[in-house]
N, C-alpha and C positions, 0 to 999 in steps of 0.2 A: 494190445498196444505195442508199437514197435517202440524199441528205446535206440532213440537215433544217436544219443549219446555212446552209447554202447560202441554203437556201429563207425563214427565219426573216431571213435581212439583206438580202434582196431584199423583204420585206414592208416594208420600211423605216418601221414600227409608230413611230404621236407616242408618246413618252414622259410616264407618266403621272404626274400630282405627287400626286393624291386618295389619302390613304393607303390607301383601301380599293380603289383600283382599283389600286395598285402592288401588293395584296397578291394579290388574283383572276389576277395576272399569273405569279404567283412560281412557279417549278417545284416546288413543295411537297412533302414526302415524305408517305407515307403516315400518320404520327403527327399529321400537322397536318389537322384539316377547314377550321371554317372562322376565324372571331374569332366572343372572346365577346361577348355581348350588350353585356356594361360594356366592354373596348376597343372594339368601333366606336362605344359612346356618345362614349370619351375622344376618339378621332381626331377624330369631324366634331365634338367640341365646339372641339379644338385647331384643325382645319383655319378652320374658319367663325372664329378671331380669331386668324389664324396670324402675322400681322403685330402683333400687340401682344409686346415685347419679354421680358419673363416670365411663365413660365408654371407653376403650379407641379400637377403630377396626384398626387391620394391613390388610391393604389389597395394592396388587399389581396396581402401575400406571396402568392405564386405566383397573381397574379389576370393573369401575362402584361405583366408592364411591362418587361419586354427588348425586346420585341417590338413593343411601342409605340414603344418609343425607337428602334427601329433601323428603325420604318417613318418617323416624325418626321424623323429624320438623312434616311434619302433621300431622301423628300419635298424637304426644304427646300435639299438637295445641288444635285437636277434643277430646282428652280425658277430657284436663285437662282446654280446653275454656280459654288458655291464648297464646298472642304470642310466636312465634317460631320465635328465633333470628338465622340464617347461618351468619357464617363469614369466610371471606376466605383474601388472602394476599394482594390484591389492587382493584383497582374500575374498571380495566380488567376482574377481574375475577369474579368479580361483578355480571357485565353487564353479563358474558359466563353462571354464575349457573340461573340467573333469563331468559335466552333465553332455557336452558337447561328446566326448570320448565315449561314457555310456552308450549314450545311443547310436553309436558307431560300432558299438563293441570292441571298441579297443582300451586295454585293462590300462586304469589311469587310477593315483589317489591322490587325496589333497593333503598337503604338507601340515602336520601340527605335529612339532616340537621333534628331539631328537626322536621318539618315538615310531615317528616314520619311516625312519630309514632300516627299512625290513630285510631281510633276504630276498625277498622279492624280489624287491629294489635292486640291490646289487647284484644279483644272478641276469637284470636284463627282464623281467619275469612282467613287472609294472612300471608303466608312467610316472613318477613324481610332479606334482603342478604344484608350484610354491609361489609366493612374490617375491619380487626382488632382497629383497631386506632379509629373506629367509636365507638365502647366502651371502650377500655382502653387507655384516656385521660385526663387530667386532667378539661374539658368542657365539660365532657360527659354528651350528652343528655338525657341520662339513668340513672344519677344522680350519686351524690358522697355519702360517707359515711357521714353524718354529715349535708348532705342537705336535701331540700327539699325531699318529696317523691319521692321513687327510681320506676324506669318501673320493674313492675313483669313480669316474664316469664316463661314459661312452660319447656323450653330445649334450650340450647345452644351447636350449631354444631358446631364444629372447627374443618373445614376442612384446609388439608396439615398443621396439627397441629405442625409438625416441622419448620414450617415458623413464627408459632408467636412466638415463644422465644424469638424473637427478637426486637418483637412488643411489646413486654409486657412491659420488661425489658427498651425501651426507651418510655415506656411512663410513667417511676418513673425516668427516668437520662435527668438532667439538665447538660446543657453545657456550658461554655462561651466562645466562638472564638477569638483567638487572632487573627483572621480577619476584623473581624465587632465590634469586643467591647475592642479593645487592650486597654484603660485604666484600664476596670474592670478584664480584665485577667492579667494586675500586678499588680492591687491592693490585688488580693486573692493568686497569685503568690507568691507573697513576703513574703508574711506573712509563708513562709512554708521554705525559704532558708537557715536557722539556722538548721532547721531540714533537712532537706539533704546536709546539710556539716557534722552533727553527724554522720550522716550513709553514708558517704564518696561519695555522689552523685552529692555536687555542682557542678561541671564540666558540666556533663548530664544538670544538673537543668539551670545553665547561657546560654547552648547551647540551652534549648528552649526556654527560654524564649527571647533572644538576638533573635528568629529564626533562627539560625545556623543550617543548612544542615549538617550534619557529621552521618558516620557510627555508628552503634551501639544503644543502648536501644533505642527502639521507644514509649515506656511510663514507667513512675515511677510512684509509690503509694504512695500515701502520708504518713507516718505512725503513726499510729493510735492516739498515744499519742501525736502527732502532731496538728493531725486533733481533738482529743478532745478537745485541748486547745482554738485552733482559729474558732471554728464551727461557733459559735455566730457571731462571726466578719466577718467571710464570706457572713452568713446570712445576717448582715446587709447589708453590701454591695450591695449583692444581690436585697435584698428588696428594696433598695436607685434605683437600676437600674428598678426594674419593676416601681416602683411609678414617674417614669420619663418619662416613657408613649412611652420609644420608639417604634416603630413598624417596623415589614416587614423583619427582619436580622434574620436569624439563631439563632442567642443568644437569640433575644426577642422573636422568636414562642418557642424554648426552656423551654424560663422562665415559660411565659404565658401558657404554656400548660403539664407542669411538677411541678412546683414551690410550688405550693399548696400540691400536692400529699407527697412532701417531708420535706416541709420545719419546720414541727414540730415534722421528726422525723430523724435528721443528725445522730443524737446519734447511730442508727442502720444501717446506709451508709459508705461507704470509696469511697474516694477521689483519683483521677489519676491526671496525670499532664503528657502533651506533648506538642511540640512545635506549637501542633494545634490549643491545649482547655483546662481547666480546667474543669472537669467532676465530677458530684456526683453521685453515682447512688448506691441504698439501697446493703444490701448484699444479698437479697432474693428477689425479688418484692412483695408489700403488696398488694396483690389484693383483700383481704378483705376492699381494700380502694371503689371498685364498689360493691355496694349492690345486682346488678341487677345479677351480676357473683356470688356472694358468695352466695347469696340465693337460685340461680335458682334450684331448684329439681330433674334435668338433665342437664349433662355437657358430650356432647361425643366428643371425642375427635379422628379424621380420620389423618393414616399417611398411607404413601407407605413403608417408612424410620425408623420408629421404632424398634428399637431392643431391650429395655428396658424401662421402664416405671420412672425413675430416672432423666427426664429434666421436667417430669409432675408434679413430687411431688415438683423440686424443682423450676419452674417457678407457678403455678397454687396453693401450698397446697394440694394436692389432700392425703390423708392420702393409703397408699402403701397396706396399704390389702384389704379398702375397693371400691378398682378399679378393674372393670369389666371388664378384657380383651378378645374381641375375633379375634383370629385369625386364618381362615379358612388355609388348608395345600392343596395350589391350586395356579397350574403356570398362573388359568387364569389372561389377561390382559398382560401378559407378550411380551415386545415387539422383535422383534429379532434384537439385537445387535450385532454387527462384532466390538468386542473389540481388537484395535491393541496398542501394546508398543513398541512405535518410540524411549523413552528415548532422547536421547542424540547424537546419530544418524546421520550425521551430512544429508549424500549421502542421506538415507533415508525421512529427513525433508525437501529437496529440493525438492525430488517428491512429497510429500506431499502436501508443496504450492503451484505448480506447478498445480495440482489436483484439489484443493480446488480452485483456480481460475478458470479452465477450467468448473468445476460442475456448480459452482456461475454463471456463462455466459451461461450456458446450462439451466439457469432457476432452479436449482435446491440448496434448501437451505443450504448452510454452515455458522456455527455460531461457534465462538470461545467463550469459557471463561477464563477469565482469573481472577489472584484472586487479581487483583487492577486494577487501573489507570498506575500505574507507572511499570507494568510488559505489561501491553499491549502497551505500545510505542514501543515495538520491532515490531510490526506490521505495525505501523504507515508507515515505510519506505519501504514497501512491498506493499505499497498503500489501505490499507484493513483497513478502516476504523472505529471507537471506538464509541460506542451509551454512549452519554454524560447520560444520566436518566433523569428520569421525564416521558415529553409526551412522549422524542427523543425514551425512549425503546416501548411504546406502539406504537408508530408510525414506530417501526421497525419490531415489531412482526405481526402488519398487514400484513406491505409489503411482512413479508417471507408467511404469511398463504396463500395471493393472489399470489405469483409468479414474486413479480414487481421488486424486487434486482437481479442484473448482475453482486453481489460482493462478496465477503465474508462480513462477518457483524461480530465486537468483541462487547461482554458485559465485561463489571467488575466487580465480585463478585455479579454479580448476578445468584444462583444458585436455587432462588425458583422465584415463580409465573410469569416461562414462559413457557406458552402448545404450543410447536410445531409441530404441527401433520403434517403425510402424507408429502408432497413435502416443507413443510418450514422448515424440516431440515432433510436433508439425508446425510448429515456428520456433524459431532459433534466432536469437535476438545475443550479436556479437557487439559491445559498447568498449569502446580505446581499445588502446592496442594494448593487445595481449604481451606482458611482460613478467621475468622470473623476479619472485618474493624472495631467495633468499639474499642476504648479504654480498656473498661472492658474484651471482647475478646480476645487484642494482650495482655493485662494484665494478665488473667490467663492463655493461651499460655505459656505464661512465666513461671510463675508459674508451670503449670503442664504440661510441656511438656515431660516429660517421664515417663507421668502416663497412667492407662486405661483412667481416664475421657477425656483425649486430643485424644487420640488414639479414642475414640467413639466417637467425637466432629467431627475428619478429615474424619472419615468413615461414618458420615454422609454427610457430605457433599460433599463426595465422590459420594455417593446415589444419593442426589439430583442431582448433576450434570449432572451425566452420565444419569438422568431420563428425562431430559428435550430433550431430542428426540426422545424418543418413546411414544404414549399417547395410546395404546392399543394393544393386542394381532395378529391384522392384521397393526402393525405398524412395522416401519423395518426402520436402518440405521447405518453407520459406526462410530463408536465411536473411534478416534486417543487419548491416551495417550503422551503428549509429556512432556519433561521434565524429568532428569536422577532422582530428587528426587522422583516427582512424583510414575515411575514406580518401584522405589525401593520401597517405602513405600505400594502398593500396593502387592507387593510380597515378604516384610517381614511376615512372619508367626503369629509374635506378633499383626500386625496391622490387617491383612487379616480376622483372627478372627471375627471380629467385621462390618465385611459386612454382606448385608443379601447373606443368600447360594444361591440364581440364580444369584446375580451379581457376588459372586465367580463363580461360572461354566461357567461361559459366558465371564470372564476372563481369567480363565485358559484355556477355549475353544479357546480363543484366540492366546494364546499360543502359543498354535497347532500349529493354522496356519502360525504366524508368522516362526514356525522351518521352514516350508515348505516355505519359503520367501526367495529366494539364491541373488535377484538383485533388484534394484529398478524399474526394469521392471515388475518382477514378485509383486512386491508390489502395484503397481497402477492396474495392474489386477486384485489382488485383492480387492483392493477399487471399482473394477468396479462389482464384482459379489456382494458382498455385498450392492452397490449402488442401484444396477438395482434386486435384490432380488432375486439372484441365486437358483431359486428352490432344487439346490443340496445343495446348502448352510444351504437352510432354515431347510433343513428337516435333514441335518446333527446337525445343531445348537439344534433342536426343541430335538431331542433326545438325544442330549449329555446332554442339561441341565436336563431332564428329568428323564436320567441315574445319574446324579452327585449329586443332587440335595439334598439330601438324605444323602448322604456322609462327608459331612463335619460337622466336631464335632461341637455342640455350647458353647462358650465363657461362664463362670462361671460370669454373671452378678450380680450375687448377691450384692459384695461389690459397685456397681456404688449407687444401690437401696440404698442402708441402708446409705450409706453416703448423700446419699440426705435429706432420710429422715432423719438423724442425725442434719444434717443443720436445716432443719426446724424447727425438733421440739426445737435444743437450740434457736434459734430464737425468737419460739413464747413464751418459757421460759422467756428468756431477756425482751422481752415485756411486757410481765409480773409481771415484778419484781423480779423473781426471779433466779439470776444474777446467784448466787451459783449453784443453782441445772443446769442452763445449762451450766457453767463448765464443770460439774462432768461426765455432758451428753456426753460432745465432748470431755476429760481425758479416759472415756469408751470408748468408739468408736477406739480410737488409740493403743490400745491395742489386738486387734485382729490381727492375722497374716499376712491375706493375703491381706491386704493394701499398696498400692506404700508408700514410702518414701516420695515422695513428697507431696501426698493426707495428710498423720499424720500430716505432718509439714504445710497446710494450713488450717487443722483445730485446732492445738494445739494453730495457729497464731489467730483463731478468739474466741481461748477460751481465749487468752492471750488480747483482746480486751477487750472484758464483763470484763472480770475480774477488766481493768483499769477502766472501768467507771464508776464500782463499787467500784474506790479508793481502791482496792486490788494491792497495786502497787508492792509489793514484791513476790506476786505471777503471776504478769502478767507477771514479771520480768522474774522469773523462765519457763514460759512457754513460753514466745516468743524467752530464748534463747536454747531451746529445740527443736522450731520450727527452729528457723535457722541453728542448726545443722542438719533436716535433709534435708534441702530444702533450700541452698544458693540463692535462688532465693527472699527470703523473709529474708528482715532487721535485722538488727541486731539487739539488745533492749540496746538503747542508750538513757537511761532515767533513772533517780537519781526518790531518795522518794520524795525529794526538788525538784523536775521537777515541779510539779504541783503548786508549789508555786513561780517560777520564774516571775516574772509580764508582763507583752508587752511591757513595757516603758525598761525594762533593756534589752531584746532580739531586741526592734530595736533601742537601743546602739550600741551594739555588731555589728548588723548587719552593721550597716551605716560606722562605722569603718570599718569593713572588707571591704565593700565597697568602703572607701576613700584610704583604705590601697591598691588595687590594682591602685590607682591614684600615691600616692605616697608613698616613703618607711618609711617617716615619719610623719604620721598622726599629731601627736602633735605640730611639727614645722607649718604642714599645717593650723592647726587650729588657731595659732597664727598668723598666717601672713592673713589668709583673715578674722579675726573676731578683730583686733588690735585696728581697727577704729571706731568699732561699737560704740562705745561710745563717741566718738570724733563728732568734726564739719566734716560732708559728704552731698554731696545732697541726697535727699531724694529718688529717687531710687535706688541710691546703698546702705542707710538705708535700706532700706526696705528690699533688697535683701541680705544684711546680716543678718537679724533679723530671713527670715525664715530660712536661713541655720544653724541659733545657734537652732532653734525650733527642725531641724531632729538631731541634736548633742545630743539634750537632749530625744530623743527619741519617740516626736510626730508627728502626720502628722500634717508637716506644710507646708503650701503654702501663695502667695499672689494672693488675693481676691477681689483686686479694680479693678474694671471691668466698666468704665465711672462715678466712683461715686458710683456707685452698690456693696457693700459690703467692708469690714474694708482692711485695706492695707493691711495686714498680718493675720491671722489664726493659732492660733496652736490647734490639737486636741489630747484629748487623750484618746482613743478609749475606753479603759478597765477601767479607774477611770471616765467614761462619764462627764468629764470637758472639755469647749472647750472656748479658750483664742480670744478675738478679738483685735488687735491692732490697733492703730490708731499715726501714727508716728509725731511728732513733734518735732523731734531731731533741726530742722535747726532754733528757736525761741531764743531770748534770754536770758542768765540765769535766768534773774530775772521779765520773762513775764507770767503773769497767764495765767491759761486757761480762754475761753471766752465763751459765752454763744454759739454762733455760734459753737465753738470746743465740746461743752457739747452736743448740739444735733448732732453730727457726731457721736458721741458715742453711741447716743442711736438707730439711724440708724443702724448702726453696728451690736450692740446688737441685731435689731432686725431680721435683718438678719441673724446673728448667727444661729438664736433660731428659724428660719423658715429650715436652712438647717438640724440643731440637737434638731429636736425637743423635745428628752428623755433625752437630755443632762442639766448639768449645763454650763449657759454660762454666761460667765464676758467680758462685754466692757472694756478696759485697754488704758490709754494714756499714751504712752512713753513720757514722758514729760521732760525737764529742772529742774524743781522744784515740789515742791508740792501745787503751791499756782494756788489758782480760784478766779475770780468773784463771787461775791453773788450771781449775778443773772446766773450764771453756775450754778447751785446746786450743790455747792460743796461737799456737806456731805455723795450724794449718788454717785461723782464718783468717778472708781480708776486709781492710776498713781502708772507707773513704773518710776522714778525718773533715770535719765542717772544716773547717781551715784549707786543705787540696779542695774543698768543695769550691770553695770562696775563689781558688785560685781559677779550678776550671770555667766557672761562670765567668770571670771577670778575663779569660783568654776565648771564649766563643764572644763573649760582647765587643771583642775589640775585632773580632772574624767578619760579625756579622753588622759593625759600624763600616767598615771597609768594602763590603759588598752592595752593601744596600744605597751607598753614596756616589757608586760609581758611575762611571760612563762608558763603561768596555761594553759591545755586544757579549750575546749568549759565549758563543767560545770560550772569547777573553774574560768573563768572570770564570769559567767552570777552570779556566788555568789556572787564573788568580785565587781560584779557593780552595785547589789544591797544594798551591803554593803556602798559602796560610797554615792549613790544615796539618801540614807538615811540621811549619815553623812554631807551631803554639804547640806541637805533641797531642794533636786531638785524632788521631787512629785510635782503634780501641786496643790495639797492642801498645800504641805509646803512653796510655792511659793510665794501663796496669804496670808499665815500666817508671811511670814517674810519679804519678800518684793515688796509688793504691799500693798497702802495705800491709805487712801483716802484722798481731795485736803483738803486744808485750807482754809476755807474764805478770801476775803479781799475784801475791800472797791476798790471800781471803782472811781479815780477822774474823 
């Protein structure tokens, strides 16, 4: 037997970098001949400027962009003798590029855990094929900015490059679930309800936070001079909840795997708020936060769905001239789609179920998307079943690739990384418009929804959608449009623009057919040639798009471009330091003509930002109410010069009133009637539980803390003067009983628990005590008492705070002046509290 191996390492063959001569070399299976004409266009267009650091290729679903990329990876592996990192949308597709690579013979492994990163690796030796999240996270293996040494690499593929914007973007946004963490979602909640009742949104704000179900705004924005004031305090918050060690919930992989990424730079994030979550997430992603991305020497970036290069610059940094685009002018890969517009329909949408279940039972795949959860329950009672996510989609996408469902199958908004080839989907059933689930997405929706950038947002996602069942040029199957919004927005001129031109032709081809469509007879025959790949069909479809292709004008993208990168660079300005000059960046920018209104007015909004955090309050003034005139979608600027100097202790005044005020019509009565006694003889739980309720009057968080003995009866804190009060109640003693040595170390228990939950704080153990007088052996010198008497006084100076607030007639502003006017004049600071009364005990002699 000859050992060819033998003979092949004695040839001692130079290793080749020229993509197409690494591939002539490859032990190729029999399915492979040679590359198509358009990949060895993309290679020697990529090889001929392989040293330019982005690169971004448009190429056709199944036009063979795996195969690009993993000849790219080893190219630039053997050149440059450093790993080749592929990353693609989940650990599906993982698994599909590194089976792809095998049978190629080209040395490729799939990413699990630090583990992976071999020598191998790093010598250039093997492939890495990871997902997204496997580098941008805040755990990554690959290291952070600021850490340890980061993994070098030679090139970084991002393939279906339209599916990480998403990845990127949540792996800088921290969320807190009013599911899994409803304390710390009111406690950051709250802190914001003053400022959406300025901007007339309490309603909105009570109804998510309350979880009320009701039509209308499905997210609000915090606004900005909101969120500058309170960052810190959410921060805390935050950090209180990670150092708590919780594990396994939504919120805590959130925290833990975001948290760090953001939380020393809030200052450059905005804040959402729904009745789901509390959400932070930066205004740009800081990807300069992975070293291993920001260094890499090559970055190429594969879509089917690109139309412009303005989600790269502004998810990635990628600077807009020095990106390397190529994109070959070729239908290869294209699949044949039988595009129909059912709309609204009603006669027609009956045959259509009707269809799609008789197909489903014939073994042949039918998948639905839909663009939520809560639009695909119209299916539910049709018996057609919802793939919940997770494994449930991968173990659904099996079953259609093998043949093993006898049903229709719906997804939810999942419109990237699922390849349904050949018999696992031969009708494709697209229902509304495909729209983004997160927060920050239904967020700008809002925002821009009748701009281009939303209009290229839906038309992509339009792309991917209608992409996910055909995976190559010998692929074929019927694509339904349902929904009357849907196929309008598709056959709005403004919108249609911004598809790629074969899915316009292949639309309007559709068209066609549809005129030819008289009955719902005639329409399920048609799903049938299309089904079964009507060779008249095909060859009808293959040449109309061929014919059209050509024909439609393309959309003036320029302005998407330059606004992105407008974004960035004020961005990296701000970051900078130099607040001004990015101003002036994004004041320029809006002055050019052929900008939506709505686009001017969300950047005037984030020049009107910068400008505030740079204490330019009269200019930020000026520009946010600029912004709102042109773009009602964005706040009003309901912010004084004194705004920044309003303290927290006077805003949750106000608030707590407003609060009590929807209890009752007279706050100040109320207050007298349940705080009367405070001073009086009471048992000591319902001391105690008036004590904290005089605590949120005067505007701190206060609770009670006696938990078996475990911490002071009462608590008051005050976040923003970091003072935090321990009480310790002995209202029910007699007038003239000292404290005892026993009651002194209760104190200091207290105290030191205090000073374990706030540990940056000032903390004072406080005896509400009868009198002033201790035992010697209490140390009385170093403890302090609130005397019922200073009690009596301080209740009866917040009652006269809070008669004067609650009677008035000033707007928000003019109370939050007036009650820190008050706040002053009665000595209720919690430093003037301890200065006037609180005291320390007296000596006395123990008979």
């Amino acid at each position: 037997m000859v050992d060819f191996k033998k003979m092949a390492a004695s040839q001692n063959p130079t290793l080749r970098i020229k993509p197409d001569e690494i591939f002539d070399r490859l032990p190729k299976p029999q399915s492979f001949d040679d590359l198509h004409s358009s990949q060895a266009e993309v290679l020697d267009a990529w090889f001929a400027n392989r040293k330019t650091k982005d690169t971004v290729i448009k190429l056709n679903t199944g036009g063979g962009k795996t195969l690009i990329g993993l000849l790219i990876a080893l190219s630039s592996a053997r050149e440059l003798k450093r790993g080749a990192l592929y990353l693609v949308d989940n650990k599906q597709l993982v698994h599909q590029v590194c089976e792809q690579a095998r049978t190629l013979g080209i040395p490729a492994s799939e990413y699990n855990g630090r583990g992976s990163l071999t020598a191998d690796f790093r010598n250039g030796s093997t492939i890495l094929v990871a997902h997204y999240q496997a580098l941008f996270n805040g755990k990554s293996s690959f290291g952070l900015e600021g850490g340890p040494e980061a993994e070098e690499v030679s090139v970084i593929i991002i393939d279906d490059a339209h599916s990480s914007f998403d990845s990127v973007r949540s792996a800088f946004t921290v969320e807190v679930n009013a599911s899994d963490a409803p304390d710390l979602y009111q406690k950051v909640a709250m802190l914001f309800r003053l400022s959406f009742d300025d901007i007339d949104k309490v309603s909105t704000f009570d109804d998510f936070v309350s979880g009320t179900r009701t039509a209308g705004e499905e997210v609000l924005e915090v606004p900005f001079w909101a969120w500058e004031k309170h960052r810190q305090k959410v921060a805390r918050s935050i950090s209180d909840f990670a150092a708590s060690n919780k594990k396994g919930t939504p919120t805590a992989n959130s925290i833990s795997f975001g948290w760090d990424l953001i939380k020393d730079d809030l200052k450059y994030c905005l804040a959402t708020l729904s009745r789901d979550r509390f959400s932070i997430t930066p205004i740009l992603p800081l990807v300069e936060k992975f070293p291993t991305f920001e260094e890499a020497p090559r970055r190429v970036y594969m879509s089917a769905t690109f139309a412009d290069e303005s989600a790269i610059v502004r998810s990635f940094g990628c600077k807009k001239d020095d990106i390397n685009v190529i994109s070959p002018k070729t239908l290869a890969g294209v699949g044949r789609r039988m595009v129909l517009e059912i709309g609204a329909k009603e006669e027609l949408r009956t045959a259509l179920v009707e269809k799609m279940i008789a197909l489903a039972k014939d073994k042949k795949g039918v998948v639905v998307l839909e663009p939520s959860f809560a639009t695909a329950e119209q299916w539910k009672q049709l018996g057609i079943p919802t793939v919940k996510g997770g494994s449930e989609v991968v173990q659904a996408v099996n079953d259609l690739k093998v043949s093993k469902l006898d049903t229709p199958i719906v997804f939810a908004n999942r419109y990237n990384g699922i390849d349904l080839p050949g018999d696992a989907c031969r009708m494709l059933v697209v229902s509304g418009i495909p729209k983004g689930m997160s927060d920050h997405h239904k967020l700008m929706s809002k925002i821009l929804v009748h701009s281009k950038v939303y209009a290229r947002s839906i038309a992509q996602n339009i792309e991917q959608a209608m992409g996910r069942g055909t995976r190559g040029s010998g692929d074929y199957c019927v694509v339904a449009l349902i929904g009357f919004d849907l196929c309008e927005w598709v056959n709005d001129n403004r919108h249609a623009v911004f598809l790629t031109p074969t899915t316009r032709a292949q639309i309007e081809c559709g068209q066609g057919i549809m005129n030819e469509v008289k009955s719902a007879k005639d329409f399920v025959e048609v799903i049938d040639q299309g089904v079964n790949d009507d060779p008249d069909f095909a060859a009808y479809l293959s040449s109309y798009v061929a014919d059209k292709v050509n024909d439609f004008e393309s959309v003036d993208d320029s302005m998407l471009e330059d606004f992105a990168l407008c974004e960035r660079k004020a961005l990296n300005e701000w970051r900078k330091g130099r607040s001004g000059r990015a101003v002036e960046l994004l004041k320029q920018f809006t002055n050019s003509e052929n900008i939506d209104n709505s686009v001017k007015g969300l950047v005037l909004r984030l020049a009107a930002q910068i400008a505030y955090s740079d204490d330019d309050v009269e200019t930020s003034r000026e520009l946010q109410t600029r912004a709102n005139g042109l773009n009602r979608s964005l706040a009003k600027p309901m912010f004084s010069s004194s705004d920044s100097d309003v303290s927290l202790q006077a805003r949750k005044i106000i608030e707590f009133i407003s609060y009590q005020t929807r209890k009752s019509s007279d706050v100040s009565t109320k207050f007298d009637t349940d705080l009367k006694s405070l001073s009086e003889q009471c048992d000591s739980k319902e001391f105690e539980s008036k004590l904290e309720l005089l605590g949120k009057y005067l505007g701190a968080s206060s609770k009670r803390c006696d938990d078996n003995g475990d911490g002071p009866d009462v608590a008051w804190v005050f976040e923003e003067e970091d003072i935090a009060f321990a009480f310790e109640a002995k209202n029910e003693k007699l007038s003239d009983n000292p404290l005892t040595k026993q009651e002194h170390g209760q104190l200091q228990v207290a105290k030191e628990w205090l000073r374990a939950q706030y540990p940056k704080m000032k903390c004072f153990a406080i005896s509400v005590h009868p009198n002033n007088l201790a035992y010697k052996n209490a140390s009385a010198e170093s403890a302090l008492v609130l005397t019922l008497n200073k009690l009596n006084e301080l209740v009866k100076s917040i009652g006269q705070l809070i008669a004067i607030l609650s009677h008035g007639t000033l707007n928000e502003g003019g109370r939050l002046a007036e009650c820190e006017m008050l706040i002053d004049q009665h000595n209720l600071r919690p430093d003037q509290i301890l200065d006037t009364r609180v005291e320390t005990f007296i000596a006395k002699e123990q008979r």
